[in-house]
N, C-alpha and C positions, 0 to 999 in steps of 0.2 A: 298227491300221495302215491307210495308204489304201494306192490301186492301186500309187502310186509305189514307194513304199518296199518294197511286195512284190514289184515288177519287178526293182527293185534287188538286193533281197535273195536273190532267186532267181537273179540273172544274177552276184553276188559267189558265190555256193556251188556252181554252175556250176563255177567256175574251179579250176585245179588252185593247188598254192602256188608255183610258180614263178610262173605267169602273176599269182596275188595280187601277191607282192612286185615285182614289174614294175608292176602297178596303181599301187599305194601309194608306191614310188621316182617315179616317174612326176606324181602327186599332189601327194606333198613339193617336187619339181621347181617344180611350178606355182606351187602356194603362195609360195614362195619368192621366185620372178621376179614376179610379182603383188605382191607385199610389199614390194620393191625399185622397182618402180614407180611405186606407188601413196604410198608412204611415205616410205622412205630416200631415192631422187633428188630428191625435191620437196624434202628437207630440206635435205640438204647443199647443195644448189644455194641455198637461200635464206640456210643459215650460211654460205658465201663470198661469195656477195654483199652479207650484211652488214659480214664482216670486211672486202672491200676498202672499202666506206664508212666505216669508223671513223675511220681518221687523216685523212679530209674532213669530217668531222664534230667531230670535237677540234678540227682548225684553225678550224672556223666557232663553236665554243665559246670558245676562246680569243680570237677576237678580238671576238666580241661580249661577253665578259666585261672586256676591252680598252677598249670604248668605253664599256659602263655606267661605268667607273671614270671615264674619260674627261668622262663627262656628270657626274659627282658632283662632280669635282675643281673644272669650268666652272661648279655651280651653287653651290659655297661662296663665301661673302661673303670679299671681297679682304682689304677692312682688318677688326681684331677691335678698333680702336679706335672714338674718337667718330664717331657719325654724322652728327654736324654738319660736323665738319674733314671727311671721305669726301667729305660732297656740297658744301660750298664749294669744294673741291678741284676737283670734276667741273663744277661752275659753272664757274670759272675756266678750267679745261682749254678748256671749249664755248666762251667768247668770251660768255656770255650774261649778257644783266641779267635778274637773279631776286631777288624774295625767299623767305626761309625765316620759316615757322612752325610751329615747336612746337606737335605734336598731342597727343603723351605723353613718353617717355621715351624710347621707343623707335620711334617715327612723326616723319616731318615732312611739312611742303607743301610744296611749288614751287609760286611762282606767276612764271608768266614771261609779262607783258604784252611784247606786240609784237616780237615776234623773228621771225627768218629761220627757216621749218619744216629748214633744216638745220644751224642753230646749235639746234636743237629735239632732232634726228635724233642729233647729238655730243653733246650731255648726254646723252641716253637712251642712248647708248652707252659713256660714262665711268662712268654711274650704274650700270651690270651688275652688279658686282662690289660695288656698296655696301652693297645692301639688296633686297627685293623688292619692286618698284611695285604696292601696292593697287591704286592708283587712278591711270587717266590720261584726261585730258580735254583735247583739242587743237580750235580752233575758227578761224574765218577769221575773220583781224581787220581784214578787209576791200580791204587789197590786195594785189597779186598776191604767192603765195610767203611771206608775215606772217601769224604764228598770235598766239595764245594759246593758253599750255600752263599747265595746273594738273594736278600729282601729288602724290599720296603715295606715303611710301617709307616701308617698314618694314625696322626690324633682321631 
């Protein structure tokens, strides 16, 4: 034993057992409140804190589970028919002269000599829903506001 513990131990046998159990009640006291401080309040204090976040936190679930669907529904292909009539269609919508070529089955071109970049801007916007554009290539056909646009679009 070191010096400590023999201080100790001589100043606990000292004591009569009333003044013991006064010690130890005493003791128990401390432990307790130290244990509740240190422990229990920290706890509880962070389980209520979490429970008031939970129904702000569902709602920000639910609605970003709202818009994923949201994003899925906007990125399915409109028509499940031919992808020729789809984009002659959106041709037609746009106001533009294009032609189409068959790249496979499932692919076409647009080639659209000399149009307005916003009879350009209206097919690529009728086009959304047809297919996915591989491939877009718009250039200056030399005057003001007149492109050329070459795409592909896949099923």
């Amino acid at each position: 034993m070191n010096a400590i513990q023999l201080k100790l131990l001589t100043f606990w046998r000292e004591r009569n057992a009333r003044e013991r159990l006064f010690l130890t009640v005493c003791g128990a006291v401390l432990a307790a409140a130290f244990c509740y401080a240190v422990l229990w309040a920290p706890a509880s204090a962070g389980r209520d804190k979490l429970a008031r976040q939970v129904p702000q936190l569902e709602a920000q679930l639910a609605q970003m589970q709202r818009q994923i669907a949201q994003l899925k529904g906007a990125s399915a292909p409109r028509g499940n028919g031919d992808l020729r009539g789809s984009v002659q269609g959106a041709i037609a919508q746009s106001g533009i002269t294009a032609e189409l070529r068959p790249l496979s089955a499932d692919a076409l071109q647009i080639v659209a000599p000399t149009s307005s970049f916003e009879q350009v801007l209206l097919l690529l916007d009728a086009l959304q829903g047809a297919g996915r554009i591989a491939k877009l290539e718009v250039k200056s056909a030399g005057a003001p506001g007149q492109v050329t646009a070459t795409l592909e679009l896949q099923r």
